[in-house]
DOLUMMAR-375270 format. One record per atom (N, C-alpha, C, O): x, y, z; residue in three letters. Coordinates in steps of 0.1 Angstrom, whole numbers, plus 2048, in hexadecimal, padded with zeros to 3 digits. Atoms other than C-alpha are relative to their C-alpha. Layout:
! DOLUMMAR-375270
XYZALA ...
This chain:
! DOLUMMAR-375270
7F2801802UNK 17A48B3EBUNK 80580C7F8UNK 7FC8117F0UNK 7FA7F3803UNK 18F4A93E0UNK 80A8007FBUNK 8147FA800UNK 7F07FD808UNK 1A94B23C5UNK 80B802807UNK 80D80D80CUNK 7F57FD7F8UNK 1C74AE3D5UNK 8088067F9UNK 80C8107FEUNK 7F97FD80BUNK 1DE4B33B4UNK 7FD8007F1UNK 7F77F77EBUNK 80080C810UNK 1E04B1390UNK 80F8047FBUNK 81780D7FFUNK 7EA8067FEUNK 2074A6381UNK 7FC8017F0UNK 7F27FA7EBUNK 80180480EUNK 20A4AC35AUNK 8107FD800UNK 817802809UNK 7F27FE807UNK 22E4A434BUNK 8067F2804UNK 7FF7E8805UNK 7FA80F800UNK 248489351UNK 8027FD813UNK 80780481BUNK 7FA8037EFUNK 24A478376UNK 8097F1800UNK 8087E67FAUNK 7F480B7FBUNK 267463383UNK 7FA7F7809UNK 7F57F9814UNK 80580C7F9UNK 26044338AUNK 80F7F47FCUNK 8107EC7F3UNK 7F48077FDUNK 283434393UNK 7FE7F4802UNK 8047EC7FBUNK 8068107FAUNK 2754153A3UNK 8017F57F2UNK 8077EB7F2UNK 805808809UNK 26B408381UNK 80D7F77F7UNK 8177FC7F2UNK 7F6805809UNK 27E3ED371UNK 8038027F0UNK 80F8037EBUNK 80380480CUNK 2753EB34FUNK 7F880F7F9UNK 7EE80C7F2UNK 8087F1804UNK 267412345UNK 7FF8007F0UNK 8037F77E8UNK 8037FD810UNK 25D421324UNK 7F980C7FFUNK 7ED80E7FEUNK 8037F3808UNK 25C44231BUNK 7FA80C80DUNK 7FC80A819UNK 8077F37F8UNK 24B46332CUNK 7F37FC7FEUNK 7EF7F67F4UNK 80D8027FFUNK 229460338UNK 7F88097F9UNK 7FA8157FCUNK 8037FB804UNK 21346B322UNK 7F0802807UNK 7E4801802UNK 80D7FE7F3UNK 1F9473341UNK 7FC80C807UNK 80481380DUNK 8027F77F5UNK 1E448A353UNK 7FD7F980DUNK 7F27F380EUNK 8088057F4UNK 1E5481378UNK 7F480880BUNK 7F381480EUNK 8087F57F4UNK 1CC48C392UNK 7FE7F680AUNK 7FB7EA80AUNK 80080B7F4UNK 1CE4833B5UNK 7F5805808UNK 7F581180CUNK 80C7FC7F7UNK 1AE4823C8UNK 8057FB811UNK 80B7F0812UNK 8038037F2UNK 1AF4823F3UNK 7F8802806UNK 7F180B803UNK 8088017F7UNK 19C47B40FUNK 806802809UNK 80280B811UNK 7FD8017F2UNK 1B3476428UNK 8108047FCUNK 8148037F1UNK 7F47F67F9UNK 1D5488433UNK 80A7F77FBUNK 8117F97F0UNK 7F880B800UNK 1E8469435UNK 7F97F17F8UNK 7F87E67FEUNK 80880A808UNK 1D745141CUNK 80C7F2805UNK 8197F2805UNK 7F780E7FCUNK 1E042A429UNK 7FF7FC7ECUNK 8077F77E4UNK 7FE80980FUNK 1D3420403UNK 7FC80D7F5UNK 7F38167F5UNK 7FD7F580EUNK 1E04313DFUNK 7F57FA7F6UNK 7F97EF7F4UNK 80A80980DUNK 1C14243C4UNK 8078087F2UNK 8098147EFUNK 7F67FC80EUNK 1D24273A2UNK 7F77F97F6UNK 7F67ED7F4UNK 80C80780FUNK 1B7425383UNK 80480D7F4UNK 8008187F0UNK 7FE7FC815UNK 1C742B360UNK 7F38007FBUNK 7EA7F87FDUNK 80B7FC809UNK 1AF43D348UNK 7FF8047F7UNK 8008107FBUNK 7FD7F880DUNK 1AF44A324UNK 7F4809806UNK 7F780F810UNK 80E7F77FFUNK 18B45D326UNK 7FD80880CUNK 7FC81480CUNK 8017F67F2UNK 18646634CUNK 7F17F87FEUNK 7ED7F7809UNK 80B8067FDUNK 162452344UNK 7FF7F27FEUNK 7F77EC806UNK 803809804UNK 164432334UNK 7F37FA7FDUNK 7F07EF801UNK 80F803800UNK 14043232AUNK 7F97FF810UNK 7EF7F8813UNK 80C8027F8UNK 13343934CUNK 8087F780CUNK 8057F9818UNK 7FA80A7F2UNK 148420363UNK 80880780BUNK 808806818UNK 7FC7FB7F8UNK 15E43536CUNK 7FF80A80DUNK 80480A818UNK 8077FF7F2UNK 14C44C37FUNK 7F87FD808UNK 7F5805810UNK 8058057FDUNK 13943438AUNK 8037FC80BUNK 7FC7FB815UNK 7EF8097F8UNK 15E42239BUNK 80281180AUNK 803810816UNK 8007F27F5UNK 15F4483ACUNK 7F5800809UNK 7F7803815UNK 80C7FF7F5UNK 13D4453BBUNK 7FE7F5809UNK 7F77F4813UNK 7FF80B7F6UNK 1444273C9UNK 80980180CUNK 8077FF818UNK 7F78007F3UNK 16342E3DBUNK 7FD80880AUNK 802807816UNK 8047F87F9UNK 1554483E7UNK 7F87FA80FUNK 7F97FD81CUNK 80C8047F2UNK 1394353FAUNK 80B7EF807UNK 8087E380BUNK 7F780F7F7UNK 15641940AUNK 80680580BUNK 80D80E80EUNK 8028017F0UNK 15641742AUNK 812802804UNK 811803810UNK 7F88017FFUNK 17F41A42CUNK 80680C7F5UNK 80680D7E9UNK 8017EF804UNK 18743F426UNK 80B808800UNK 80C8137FBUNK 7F27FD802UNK 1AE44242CUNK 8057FF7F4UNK 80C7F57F3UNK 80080580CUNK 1B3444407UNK 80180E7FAUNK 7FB8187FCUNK 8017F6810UNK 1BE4583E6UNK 7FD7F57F3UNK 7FD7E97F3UNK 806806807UNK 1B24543C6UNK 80D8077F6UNK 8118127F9UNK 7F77FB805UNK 1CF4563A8UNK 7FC7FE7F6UNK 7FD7F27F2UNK 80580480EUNK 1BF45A386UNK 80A8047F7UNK 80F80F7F8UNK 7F57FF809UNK 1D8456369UNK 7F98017EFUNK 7F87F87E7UNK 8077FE80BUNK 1C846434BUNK 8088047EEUNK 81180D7EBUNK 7FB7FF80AUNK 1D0461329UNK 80E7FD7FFUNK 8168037F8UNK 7EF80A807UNK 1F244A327UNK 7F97F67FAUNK 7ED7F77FBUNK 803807804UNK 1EE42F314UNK 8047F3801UNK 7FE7E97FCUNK 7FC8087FCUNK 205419322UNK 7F87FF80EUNK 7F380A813UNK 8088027F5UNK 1F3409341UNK 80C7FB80FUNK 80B7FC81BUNK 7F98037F7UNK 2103FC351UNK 80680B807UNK 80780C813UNK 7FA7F37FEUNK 22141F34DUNK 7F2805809UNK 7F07FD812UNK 8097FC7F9UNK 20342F35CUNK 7FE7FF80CUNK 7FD808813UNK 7FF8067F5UNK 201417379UNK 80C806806UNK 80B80C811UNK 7F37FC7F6UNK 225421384UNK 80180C806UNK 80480E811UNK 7FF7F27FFUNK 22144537FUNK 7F980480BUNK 7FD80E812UNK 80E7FF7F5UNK 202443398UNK 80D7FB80EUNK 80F801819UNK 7FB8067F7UNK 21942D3ACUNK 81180B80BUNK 81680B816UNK 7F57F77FDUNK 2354463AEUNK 7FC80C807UNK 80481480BUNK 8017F67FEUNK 22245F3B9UNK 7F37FF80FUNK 7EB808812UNK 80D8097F7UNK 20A4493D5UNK 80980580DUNK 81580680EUNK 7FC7FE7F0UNK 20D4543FCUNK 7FB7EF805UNK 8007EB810UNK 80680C7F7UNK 1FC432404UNK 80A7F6805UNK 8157F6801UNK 7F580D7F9UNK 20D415419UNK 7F97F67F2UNK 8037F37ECUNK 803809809UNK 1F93FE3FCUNK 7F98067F1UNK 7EF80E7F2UNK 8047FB80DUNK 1F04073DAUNK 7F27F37F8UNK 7F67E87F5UNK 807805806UNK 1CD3F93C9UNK 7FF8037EFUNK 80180E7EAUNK 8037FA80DUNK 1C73F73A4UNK 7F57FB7FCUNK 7F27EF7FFUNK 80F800808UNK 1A53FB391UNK 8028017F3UNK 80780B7F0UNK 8067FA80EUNK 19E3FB36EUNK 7F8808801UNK 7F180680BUNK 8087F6804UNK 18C415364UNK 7EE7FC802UNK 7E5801809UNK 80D809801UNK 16C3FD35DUNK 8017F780FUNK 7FF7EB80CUNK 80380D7F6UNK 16B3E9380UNK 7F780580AUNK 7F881180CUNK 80C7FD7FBUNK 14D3E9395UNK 8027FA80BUNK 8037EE809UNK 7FD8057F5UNK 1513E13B7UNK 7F87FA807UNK 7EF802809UNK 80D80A7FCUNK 13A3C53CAUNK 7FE80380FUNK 7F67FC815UNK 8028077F6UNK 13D3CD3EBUNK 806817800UNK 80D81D7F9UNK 7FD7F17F5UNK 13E3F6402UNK 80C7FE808UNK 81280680FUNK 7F48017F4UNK 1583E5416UNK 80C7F47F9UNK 8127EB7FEUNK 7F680C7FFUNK 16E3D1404UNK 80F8087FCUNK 81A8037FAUNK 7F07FA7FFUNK 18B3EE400UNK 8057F8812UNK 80D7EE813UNK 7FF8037F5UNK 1893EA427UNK 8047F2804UNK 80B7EF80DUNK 7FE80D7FCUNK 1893C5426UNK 8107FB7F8UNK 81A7F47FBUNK 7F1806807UNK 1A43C340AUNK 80B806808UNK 816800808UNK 7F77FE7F7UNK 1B63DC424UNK 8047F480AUNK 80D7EB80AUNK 7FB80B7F5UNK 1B63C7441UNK 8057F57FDUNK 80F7F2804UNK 7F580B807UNK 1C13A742DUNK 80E801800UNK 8157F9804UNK 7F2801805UNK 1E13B4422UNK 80880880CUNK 81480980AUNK 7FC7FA7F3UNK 1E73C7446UNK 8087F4802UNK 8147F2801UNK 8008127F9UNK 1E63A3453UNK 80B7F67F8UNK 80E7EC7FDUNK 7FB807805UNK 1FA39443CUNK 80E8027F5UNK 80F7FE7E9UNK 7F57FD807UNK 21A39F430UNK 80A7F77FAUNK 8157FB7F9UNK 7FA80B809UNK 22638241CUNK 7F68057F3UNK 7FB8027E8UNK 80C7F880EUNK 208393402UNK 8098077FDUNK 81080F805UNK 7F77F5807UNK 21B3A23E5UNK 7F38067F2UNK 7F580D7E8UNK 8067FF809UNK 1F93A23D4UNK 7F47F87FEUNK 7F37EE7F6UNK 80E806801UNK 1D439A3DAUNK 7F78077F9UNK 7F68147F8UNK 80F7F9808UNK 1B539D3C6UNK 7F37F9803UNK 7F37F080CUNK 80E8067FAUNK 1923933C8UNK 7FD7F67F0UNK 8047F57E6UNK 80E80680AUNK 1753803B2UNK 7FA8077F4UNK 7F28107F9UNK 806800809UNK 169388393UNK 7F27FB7F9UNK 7F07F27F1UNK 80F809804UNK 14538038CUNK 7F58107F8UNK 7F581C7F8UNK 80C7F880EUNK 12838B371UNK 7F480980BUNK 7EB803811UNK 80E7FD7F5UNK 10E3A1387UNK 7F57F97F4UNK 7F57F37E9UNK 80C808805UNK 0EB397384UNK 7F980B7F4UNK 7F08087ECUNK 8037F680DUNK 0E53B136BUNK 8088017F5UNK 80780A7EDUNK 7FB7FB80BUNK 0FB3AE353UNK 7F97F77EFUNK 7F37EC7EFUNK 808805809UNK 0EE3A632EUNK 8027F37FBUNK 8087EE805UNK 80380D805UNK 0EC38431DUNK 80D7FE7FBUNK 8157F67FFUNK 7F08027FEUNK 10A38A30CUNK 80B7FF804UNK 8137F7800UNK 7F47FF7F5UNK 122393325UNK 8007F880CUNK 8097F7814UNK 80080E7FDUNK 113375337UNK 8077F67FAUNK 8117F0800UNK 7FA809803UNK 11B360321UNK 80F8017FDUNK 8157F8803UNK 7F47F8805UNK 13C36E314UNK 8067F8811UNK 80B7ED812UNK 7F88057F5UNK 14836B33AUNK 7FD7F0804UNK 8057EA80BUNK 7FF80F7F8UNK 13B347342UNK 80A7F87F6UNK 80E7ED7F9UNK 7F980B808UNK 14E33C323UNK 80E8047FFUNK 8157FB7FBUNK 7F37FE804UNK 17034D321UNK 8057FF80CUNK 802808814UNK 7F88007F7UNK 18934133BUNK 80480E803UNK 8058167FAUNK 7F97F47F8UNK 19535E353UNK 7FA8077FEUNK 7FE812801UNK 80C7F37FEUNK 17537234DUNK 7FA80480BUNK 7F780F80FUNK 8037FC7F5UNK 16936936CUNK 8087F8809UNK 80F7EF805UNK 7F78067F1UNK 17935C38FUNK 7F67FD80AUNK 7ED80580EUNK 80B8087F4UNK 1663473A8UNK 80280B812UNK 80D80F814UNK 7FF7F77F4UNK 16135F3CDUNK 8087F1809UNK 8027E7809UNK 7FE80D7F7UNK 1753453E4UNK 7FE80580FUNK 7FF810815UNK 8018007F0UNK 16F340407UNK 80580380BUNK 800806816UNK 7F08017F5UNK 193342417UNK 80C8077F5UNK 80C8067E9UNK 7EF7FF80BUNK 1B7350408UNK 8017FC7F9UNK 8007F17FEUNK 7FA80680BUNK 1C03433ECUNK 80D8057F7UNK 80C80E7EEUNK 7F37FF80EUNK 1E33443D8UNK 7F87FE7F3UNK 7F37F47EEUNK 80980180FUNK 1D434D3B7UNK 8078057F5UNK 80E80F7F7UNK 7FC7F7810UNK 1DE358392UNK 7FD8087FDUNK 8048107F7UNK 80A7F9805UNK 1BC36938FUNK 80080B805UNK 7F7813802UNK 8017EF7F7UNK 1C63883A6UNK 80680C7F6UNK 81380B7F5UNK 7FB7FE80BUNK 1CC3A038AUNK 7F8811802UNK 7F181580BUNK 8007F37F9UNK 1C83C7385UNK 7F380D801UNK 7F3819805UNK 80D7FD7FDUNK 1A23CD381UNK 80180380AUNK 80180F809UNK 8007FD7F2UNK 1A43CF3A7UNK 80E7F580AUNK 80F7E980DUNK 7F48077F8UNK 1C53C63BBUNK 807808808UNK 80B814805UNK 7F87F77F6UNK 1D73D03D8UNK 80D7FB804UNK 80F7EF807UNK 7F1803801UNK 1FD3D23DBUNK 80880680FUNK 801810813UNK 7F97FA7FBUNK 2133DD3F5UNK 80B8067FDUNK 8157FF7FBUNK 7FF7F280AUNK 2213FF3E6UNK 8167FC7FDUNK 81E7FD7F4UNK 7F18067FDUNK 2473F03F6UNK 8037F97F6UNK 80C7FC7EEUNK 802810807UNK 23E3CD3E3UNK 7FE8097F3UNK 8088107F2UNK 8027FA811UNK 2363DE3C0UNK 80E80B7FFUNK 81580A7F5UNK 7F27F9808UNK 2553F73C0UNK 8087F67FEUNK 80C7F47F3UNK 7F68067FEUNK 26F3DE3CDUNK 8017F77F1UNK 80C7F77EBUNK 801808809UNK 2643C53B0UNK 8038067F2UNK 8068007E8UNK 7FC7F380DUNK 2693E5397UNK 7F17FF7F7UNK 7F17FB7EBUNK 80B7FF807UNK 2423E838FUNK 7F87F97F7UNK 7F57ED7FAUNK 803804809UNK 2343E1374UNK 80A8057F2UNK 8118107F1UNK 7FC7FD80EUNK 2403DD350UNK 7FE8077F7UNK 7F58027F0UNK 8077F6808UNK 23D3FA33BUNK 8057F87F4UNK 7FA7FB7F0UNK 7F980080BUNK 24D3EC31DUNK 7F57F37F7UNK 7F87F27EBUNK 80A804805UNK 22E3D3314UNK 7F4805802UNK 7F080B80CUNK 80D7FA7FCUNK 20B3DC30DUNK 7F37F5804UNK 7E67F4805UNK 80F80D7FAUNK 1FF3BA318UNK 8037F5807UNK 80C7EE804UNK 7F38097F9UNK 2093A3330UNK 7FF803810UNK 7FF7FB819UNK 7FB7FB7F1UNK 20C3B8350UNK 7FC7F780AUNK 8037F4813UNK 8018037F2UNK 1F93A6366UNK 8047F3801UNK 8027F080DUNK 7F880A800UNK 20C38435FUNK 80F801803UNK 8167FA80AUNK 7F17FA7F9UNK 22C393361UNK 80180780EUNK 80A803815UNK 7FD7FC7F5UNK 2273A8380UNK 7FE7F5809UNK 8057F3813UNK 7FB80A7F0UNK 21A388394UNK 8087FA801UNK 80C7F680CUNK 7F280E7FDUNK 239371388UNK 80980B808UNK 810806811UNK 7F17FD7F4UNK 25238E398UNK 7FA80080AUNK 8027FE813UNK 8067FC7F0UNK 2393933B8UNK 8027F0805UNK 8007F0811UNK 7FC80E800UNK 24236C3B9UNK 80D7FF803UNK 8127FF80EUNK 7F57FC7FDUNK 26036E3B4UNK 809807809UNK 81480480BUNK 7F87F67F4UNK 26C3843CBUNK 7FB7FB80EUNK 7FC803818UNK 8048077F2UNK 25D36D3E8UNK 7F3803808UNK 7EF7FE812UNK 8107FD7FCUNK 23937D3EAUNK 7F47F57FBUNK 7F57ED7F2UNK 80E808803UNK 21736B3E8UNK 7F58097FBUNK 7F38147FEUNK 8087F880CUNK 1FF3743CEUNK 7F27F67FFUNK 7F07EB7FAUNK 80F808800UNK 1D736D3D8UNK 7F68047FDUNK 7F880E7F8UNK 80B7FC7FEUNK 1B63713D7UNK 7FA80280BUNK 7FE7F9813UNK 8057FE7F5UNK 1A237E3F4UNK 7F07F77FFUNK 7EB7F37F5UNK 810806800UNK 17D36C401UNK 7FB80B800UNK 7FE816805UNK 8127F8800UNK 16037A3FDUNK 7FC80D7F9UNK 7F18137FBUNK 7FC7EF80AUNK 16A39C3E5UNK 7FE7FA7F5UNK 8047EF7F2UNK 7FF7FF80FUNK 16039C3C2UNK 7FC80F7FEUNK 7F6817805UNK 8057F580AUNK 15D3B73A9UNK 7FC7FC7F2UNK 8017F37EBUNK 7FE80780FUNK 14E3B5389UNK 80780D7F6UNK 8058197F6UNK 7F77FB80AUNK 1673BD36EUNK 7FB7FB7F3UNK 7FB7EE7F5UNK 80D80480BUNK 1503B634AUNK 80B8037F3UNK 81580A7F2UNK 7F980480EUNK 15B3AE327UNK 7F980C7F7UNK 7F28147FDUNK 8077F5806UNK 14F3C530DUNK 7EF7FD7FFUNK 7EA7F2801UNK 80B8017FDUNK 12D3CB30DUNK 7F67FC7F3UNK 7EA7F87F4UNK 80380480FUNK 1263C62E6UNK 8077F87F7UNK 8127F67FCUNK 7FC80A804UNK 12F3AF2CDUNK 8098057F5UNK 8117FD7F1UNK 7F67FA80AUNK 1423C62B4UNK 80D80880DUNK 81680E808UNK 7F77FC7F5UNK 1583D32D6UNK 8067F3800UNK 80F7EE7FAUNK 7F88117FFUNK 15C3B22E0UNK 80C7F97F2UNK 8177F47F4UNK 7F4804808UNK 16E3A92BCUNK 80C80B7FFUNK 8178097FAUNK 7F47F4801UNK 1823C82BCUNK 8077FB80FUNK 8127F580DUNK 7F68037F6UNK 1923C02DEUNK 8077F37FDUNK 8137F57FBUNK 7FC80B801UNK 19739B2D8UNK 8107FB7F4UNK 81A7F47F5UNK 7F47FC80BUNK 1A83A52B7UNK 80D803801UNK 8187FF7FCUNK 7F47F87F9UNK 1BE3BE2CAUNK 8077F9809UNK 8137F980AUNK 7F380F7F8UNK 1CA3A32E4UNK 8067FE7FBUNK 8128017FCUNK 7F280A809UNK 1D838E2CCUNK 80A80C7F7UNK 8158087F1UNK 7F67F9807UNK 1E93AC2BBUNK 80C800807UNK 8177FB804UNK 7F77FC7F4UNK 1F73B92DFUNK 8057F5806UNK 80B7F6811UNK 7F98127F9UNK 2023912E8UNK 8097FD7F4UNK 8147F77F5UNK 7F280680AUNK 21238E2C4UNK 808809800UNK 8138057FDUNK 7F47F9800UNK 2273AD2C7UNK 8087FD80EUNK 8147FB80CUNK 7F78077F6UNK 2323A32EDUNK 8087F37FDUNK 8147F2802UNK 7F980A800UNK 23B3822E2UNK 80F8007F6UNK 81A7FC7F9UNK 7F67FF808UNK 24E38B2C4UNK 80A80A806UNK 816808804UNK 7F37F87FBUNK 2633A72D6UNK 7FF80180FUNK 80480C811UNK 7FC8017F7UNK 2643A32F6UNK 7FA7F3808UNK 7F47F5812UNK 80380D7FFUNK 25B37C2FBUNK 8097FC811UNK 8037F2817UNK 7F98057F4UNK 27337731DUNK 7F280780EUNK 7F080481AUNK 8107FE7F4UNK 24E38B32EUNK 7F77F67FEUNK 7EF7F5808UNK 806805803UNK 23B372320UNK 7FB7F7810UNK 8037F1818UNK 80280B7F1UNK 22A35F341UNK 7F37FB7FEUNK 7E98017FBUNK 80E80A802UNK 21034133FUNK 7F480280CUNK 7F7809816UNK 8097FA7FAUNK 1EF345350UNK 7F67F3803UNK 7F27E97FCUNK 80880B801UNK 1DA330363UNK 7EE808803UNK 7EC813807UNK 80E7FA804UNK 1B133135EUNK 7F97FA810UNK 7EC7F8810UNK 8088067F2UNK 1A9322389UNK 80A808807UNK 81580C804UNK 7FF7FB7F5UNK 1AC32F3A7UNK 80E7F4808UNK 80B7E8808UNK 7F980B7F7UNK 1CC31B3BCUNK 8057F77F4UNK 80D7EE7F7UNK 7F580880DUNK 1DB30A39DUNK 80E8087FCUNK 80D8147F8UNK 7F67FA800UNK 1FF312399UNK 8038037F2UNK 8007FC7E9UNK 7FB7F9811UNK 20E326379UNK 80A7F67FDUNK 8127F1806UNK 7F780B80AUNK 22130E361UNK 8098097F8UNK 8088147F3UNK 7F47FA806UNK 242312354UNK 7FC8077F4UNK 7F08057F1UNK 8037FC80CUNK 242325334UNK 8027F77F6UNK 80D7F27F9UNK 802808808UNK 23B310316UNK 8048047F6UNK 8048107F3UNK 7F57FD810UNK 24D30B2F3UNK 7F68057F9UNK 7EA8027FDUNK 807802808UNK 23D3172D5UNK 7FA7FE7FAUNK 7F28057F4UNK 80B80A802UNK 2312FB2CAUNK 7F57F6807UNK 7EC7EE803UNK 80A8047F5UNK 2222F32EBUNK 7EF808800UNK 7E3804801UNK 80B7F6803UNK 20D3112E7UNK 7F77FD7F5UNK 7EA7FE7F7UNK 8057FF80EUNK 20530C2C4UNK 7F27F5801UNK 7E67F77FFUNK 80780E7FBUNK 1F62E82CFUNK 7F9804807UNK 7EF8057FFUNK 8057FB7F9UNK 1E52F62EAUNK 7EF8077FDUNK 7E38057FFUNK 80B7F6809UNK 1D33102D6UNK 7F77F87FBUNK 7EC7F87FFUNK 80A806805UNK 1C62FA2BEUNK 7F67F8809UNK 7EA7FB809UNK 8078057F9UNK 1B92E12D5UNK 7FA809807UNK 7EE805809UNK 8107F87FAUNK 1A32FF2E8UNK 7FC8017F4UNK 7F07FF7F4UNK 8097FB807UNK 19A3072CAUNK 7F47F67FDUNK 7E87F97FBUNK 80A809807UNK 18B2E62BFUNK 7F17FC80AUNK 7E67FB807UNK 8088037F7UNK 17D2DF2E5UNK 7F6808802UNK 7EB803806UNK 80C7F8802UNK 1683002E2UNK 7F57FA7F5UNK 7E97F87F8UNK 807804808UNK 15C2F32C3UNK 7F97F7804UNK 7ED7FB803UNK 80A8067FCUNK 14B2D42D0UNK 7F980280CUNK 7F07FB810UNK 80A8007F2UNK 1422E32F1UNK 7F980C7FEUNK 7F5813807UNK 8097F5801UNK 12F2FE2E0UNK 80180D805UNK 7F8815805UNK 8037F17FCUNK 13D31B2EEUNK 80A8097F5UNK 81680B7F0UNK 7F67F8813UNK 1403322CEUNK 801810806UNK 80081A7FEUNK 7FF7F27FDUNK 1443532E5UNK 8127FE7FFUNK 81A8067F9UNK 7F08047FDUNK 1693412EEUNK 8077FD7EFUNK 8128017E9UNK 7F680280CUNK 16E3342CDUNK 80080D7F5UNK 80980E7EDUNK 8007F3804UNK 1663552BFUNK 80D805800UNK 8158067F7UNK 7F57FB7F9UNK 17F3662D7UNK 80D7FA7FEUNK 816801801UNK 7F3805803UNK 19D34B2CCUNK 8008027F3UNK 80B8037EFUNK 7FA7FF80BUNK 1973502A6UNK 80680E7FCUNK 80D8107F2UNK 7FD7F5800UNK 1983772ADUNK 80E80480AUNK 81580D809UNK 7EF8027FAUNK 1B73712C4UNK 80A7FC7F5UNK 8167FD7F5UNK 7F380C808UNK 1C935D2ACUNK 8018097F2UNK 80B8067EBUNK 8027FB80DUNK 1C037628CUNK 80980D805UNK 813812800UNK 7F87EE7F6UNK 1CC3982A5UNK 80E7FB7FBUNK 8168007F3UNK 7EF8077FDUNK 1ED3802AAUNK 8068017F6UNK 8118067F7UNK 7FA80680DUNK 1F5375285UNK 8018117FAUNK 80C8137F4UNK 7F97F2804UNK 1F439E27CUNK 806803807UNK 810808803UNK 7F67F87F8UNK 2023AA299UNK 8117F97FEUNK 81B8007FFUNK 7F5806802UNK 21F392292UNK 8098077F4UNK 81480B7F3UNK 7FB7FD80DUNK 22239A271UNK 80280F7F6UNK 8068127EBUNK 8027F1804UNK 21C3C026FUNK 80580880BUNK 808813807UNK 7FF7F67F5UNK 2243D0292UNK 810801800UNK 8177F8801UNK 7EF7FE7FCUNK 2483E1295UNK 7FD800813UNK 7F380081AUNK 7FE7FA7F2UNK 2573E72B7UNK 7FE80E800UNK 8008177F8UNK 8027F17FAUNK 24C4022CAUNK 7F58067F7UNK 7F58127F5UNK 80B7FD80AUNK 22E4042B2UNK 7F27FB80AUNK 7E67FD806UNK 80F8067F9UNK 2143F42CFUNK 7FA80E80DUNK 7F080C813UNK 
C-alpha cells in the first residue's frame, strides 16, 4: 500500500454537529485502490502503540478485500475529532474504525463486514465480537471475563446490538455525516452517543456473525489502574458539563438501551455492583468500580471545562 497523502493543519469538516477546535493532527492517507469502496480511520498518538499498531497494518494488508484506504490520524487527542477529520477526507462509500490496538480474527472479515452492509441498507452501524485470544495472559483473562463489555459473545445471525462500538465498526460514510459524526466536544462517551443518533435517525445498529476481533484491556496491573482512574475522571467531567450526551449502556447482545436514569438511580445502581462483585469474588471488577468511582469524585471536583 502506498502513501497517497499527508494533511497537516486545519480540515473542514462541515458535516459535524457538535465540533471543537482545530485538529491538532498529522493525517496520512495510505491506498491500494483508485476508487477505494472502504475509508479505515485509526486515531493514534504514537504511530506504534507498543507494537499493535503495525501489527493492525500487517493485517490489512493480508485481507482478502483490497478496494481500500487507510486514514491514520496522528497525534489529536480528541478521538472523536480525529475520527471526523479522517471522515472528511475518506473517498470510501463506507468508513471502518480501528483503534490503534485491535487485532483482527479473521483475513476476510473487511470483505465479510463489506458485503453485510452492501446487503443491508437499513445498517447505520455494525460491528463484530470481542473475545480474549488464546494467548493472552492470565490477567487480561481474567480482567475481560469479569468486567462487563470487555468481551462480546461471536453470534450466529444479525443481531441489533449496543456492543458494536469503535474498536472495529462499519458505517455508511452517508449515515455518519448526515447524523453530524461524532462528538468532538466529549472525551468519553462517543460510542454511546453516536449509536443513540444512528437510532435515531431511523438506522439499525448490529453486530455481525461470525467476526470477532480481539480488542484487550491493559496488559498490566499499574496500566490497568491508570486507565480505570482516567474513565471516571473523563465520565465526571462529561456528566458535569455536558450531561444531555450522557447515554445508558447495556452489557448483552439484543437487550434494548434504557431510558436515561436519575441520579439517584445511578448512585443505587453503583453501589449494589459494587457489593455484588464483592460476594461473587470478582476483585478485577471491583477493583475497576472503586478506581471508577475515585477518577469520578476528582474529576468532578477538580476538572474545569475544556480542561479534558
Amino acid at each position: 500500500m502506498k502513501l497517497f497523502k499527508t494533511i497537516t493543519g486545519n480540515i473542514e469538516r462541515p458535516f459535524v454537529k457538535y465540533p471543537n477546535g482545530v485538529s491538532e493532527g498529522i493525517i496520512e492517507i495510505w491506498r491500494n485502490a483508485e476508487n477505494p469502496q472502504i475509508s479505515i480511520i485509526i486515531p493514534t498518538i504514537d504511530k506504534t502503540r507498543d507494537g499493535y499498531l503495525p501489527d493492525l497494518l500487517n493485517q490489512i494488508e493480508k485481507q482478502t478485500f483490497t478496494k481500500l484506504e487507510i486514514i491514520l490520524i496522528i497525534k489529536d487527542s480528541r478521538q472523536g475529532r480525529a475520527i471526523n477529520c479522517g471522515v472528511a477526507l475518506a473517498s470510501g462509500k463506507y468508513i471502518i474504525t480501528f483503534d490503534d490496538d485491535t487485532k483482527l480474527g479473521s483475513d476476510d472479515i473487511l470483505e465479510k463486514m463489506f458485503n453485510h452492509i452492501e446487503n443491508h441498507p437499513e445498517f447505520g452501524m455494525a460491528g463484530v465480537a470481542n473475545i480474549p485470544p488464546e494467548n493472552a495472559n492470565w490477567f487480561v483473562q481474567k480482567v475481560m471475563e469479569q468486567l462487563p463489555r470487555r468481551t462480546s459473545l461471536i453470534v450466529e445471525k444479525i443481531v441489533e446490538s449496543d456492543m458494536a462500538e469503535h474498536p472495529c465498526a462499519i458505517f455508511p460514510r452517508k449515515v455518519f455525516m448526515d447524523v453530524g459524526g461524532e462528538n468532538e466536544l466529549i472525551p468519553r462517551g462517543l460510542d454511546p452517543y453516536l449509536r443513540a443518533e444512528i437510532r435515531k435517525a431511523g438506522y439499525k445498529v448490529v453486530v455481525l456473525p461470525e467476526l470477532f476481533i480481539h480488542h484487550l484491556p491493559p496488559a498490566t496491573f499499574r496500566k490497568f489502574c491508570k486507565q480505570f482512574f482516567r474513565n471516571g475522571k473523563m465520565a465526571a467531567y462529561v456528566n458535569k458539563y455536558y450531561p444531555e450526551f450522557v447515554v445508558e449502556l447495556t452489557a448483552e447482545h439484543g437487550k434494548e438501551v434504557a431510558k436515561k436514569r436519575s441520579l439517584f438511580e445511578r448512585i443505587i445502581s453503583y453501589i449494589f455492583r459494587i457489593v455484588k462483585t464483592i460476594f461473587t469474588f470478582k476483585i478485577f471488577y471491583l477493583l475497576s468500580l472503586i478506581l471508577y468511582l475515585s477518577g469520578y469524585i476528582w474529576g468532578y471536583l477538580f476538572m474545569e471545562k475544556n480542561s479534558a
